[in-house]
C-alpha positions as CSV (number, residue, x, y, z in Angstrom):
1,X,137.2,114.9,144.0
2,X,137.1,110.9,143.7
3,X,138.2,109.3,140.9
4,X,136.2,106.1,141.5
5,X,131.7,105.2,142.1
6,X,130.1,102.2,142.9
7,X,129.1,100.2,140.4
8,X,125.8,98.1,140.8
9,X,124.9,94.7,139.5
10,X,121.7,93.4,139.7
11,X,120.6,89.7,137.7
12,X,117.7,90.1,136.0
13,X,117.4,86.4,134.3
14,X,119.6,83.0,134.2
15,X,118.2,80.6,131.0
16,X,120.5,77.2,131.4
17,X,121.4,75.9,128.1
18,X,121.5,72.4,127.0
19,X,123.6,70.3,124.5
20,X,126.8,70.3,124.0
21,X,127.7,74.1,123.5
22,X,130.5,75.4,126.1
23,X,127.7,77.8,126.9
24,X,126.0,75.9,129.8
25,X,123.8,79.6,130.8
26,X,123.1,83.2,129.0
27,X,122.1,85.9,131.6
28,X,120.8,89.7,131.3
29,X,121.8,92.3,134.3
30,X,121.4,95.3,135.0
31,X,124.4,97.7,135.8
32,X,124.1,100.8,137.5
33,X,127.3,103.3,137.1
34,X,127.2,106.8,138.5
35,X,123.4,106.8,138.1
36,X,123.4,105.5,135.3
37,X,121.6,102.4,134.1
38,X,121.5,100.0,131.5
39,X,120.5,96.7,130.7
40,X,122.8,93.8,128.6
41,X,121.1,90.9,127.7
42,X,122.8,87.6,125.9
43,X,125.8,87.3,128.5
44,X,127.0,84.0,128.3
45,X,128.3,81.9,131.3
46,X,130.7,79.4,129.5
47,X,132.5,76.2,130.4
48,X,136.2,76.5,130.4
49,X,140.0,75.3,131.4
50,X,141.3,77.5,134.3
51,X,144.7,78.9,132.5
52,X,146.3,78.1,135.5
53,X,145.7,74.8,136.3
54,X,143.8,73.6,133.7
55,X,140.8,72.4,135.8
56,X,137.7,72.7,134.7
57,X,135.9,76.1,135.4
58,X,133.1,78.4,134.3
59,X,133.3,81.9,133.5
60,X,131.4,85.2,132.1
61,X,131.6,86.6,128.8
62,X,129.9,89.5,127.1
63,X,127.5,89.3,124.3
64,X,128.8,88.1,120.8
65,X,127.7,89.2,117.3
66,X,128.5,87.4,114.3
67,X,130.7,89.2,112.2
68,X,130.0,89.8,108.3
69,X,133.5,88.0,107.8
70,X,131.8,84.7,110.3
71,X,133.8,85.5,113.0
72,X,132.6,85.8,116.3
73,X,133.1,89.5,118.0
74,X,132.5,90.8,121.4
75,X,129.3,93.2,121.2
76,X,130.9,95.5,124.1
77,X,133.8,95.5,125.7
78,X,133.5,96.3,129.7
79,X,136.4,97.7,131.9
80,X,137.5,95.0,134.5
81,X,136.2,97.4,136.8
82,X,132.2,96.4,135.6
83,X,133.1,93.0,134.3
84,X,134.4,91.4,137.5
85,X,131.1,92.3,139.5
86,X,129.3,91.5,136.9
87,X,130.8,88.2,136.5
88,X,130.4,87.7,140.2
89,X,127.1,88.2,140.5
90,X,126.3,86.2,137.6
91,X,127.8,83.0,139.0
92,X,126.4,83.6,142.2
93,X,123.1,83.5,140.7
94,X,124.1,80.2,138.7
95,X,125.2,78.6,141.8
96,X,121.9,79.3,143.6
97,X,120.0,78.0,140.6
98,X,122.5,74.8,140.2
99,X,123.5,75.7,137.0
100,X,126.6,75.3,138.4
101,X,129.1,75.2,141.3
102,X,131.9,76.9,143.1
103,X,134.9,75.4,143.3
């Protein structure tokens, strides 16, 4: 018996976002696990320092809620295993639109 499945991705929408936010993009997908699907909308694609090299960089981050307390929270947290093709596909998507570029 395997212990892994294929995980699907599959960009539904890209809205660019202007001003001065580090959020320069949100983006809904749809991920398909094990036959499973389901759809997350608000996933932002933010403007960022590389923590290696300090660079300037973009990246993908899940959904956030405002806390009661005013903080900002993650809405779900996804295993590296869906974020990383998830984040991939979401930048591709970004770079075809312009929204941004690779590096």
């Amino acid at each position: 018996m395997s212990d892994t499945t294929t995980v699907h991705v599959r960009v539904l929408a890209v809205t660019p976002v202007t001003g001065k936010s580090k959020i320069s993009a949100l983006a809904s997908a749809e991920i398909a696990v094990a036959g499973v699907v389901f759809i997350l909308h608000g996933i932002q694609v933010i403007r960022m320092k590389d923590q290696a090299t300090g660079a300037e960089a973009t990246g993908v981050d899940v959904p956030r809620y405002r806390a009661p307390d005013g903080t900002w929270r993650q809405a779900i947290k996804l295993p590296p295993e869906l974020h990383k093709p998830l984040a991939h596909a979401i930048l591709d998507e970004c770079c075809e639109l312009g929204i941004t570029r690779r590096v």
